[in-house]
C-alpha positions in Angstrom: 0.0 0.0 0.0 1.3 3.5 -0.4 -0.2 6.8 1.2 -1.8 9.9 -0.2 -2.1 12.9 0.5 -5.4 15.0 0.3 -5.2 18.8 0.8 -8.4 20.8 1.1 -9.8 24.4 1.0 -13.9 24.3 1.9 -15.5 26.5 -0.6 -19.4 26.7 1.0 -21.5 26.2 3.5 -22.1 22.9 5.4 -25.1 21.6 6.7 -25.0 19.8 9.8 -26.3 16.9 7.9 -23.6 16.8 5.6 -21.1 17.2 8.5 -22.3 13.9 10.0 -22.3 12.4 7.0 -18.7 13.2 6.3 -17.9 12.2 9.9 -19.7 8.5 9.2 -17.2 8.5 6.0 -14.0 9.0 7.3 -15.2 6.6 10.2 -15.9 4.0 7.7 -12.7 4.3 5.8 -10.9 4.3 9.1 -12.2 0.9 9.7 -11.3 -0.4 6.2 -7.9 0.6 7.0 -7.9 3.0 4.0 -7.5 6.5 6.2 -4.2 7.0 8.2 -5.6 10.6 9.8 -8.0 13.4 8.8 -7.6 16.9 10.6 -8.5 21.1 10.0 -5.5 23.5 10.0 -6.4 25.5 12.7 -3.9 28.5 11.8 -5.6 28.3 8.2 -9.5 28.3 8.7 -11.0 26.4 6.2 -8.3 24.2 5.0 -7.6 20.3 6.5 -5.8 17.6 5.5 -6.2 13.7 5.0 -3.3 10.6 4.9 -5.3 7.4 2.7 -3.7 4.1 2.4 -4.4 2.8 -1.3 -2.7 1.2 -4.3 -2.5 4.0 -6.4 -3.0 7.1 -7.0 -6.4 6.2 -9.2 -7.4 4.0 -6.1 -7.2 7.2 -3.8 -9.0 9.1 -6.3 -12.0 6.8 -6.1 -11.8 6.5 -2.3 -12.4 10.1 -1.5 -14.6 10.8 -5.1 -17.2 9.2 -2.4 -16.3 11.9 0.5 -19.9 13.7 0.9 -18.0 16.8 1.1 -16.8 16.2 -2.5 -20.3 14.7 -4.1 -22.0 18.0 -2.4 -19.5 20.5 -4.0 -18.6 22.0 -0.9 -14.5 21.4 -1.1 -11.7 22.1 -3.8 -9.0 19.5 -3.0 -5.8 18.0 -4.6 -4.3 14.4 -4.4 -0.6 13.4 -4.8 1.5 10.5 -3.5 2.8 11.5 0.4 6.3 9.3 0.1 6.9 7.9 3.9 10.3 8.0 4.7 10.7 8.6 8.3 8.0 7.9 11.1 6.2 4.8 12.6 4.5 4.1 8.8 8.2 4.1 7.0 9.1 0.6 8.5 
């Protein structure tokens, strides 16, 4: 498996719903093993990060294609390859 990186900037408003359902998302893929850690920038309001686990970068694509935040329109993101060299996931 090798890791991605997912950088985000939210670009409207969320609904509570949609929060919870983004929450029950990155739950799921935590259980599946396919989300390393999810987390806001709190020095850059509106902007958060996401580590996936996934066999390439097409895989990772389709993971997070199914994030509600993405399927509502409420996110710009990018996606590259996050190349583990150091830290507890390196060995």
């Amino acid at each position: 498996m090798r890791y991605f990186l997912v950088e985000l900037t939210v670009t409207g408003t969320i609904a509570e719903a949609t929060l919870i359902a983004q929450r029950a998302f990155l739950q799921k893929m935590t259980e599946e093993g396919r989300l390393v850690l999810a987390g806001s920038l709190p020095d850059r309001p509106g902007r958060g990060a996401a580590i996936l686990r996934a066999g390439s970068l097409e895989e990772a694509r389709a993971i997070y294609s199914e994030a509600p935040f993405v399927k509502a329109g409420l996110i710009d993101w990018m996606l590259g390859e996050f190349k583990v060299t150091y830290g507890y996931a390196a060995q």
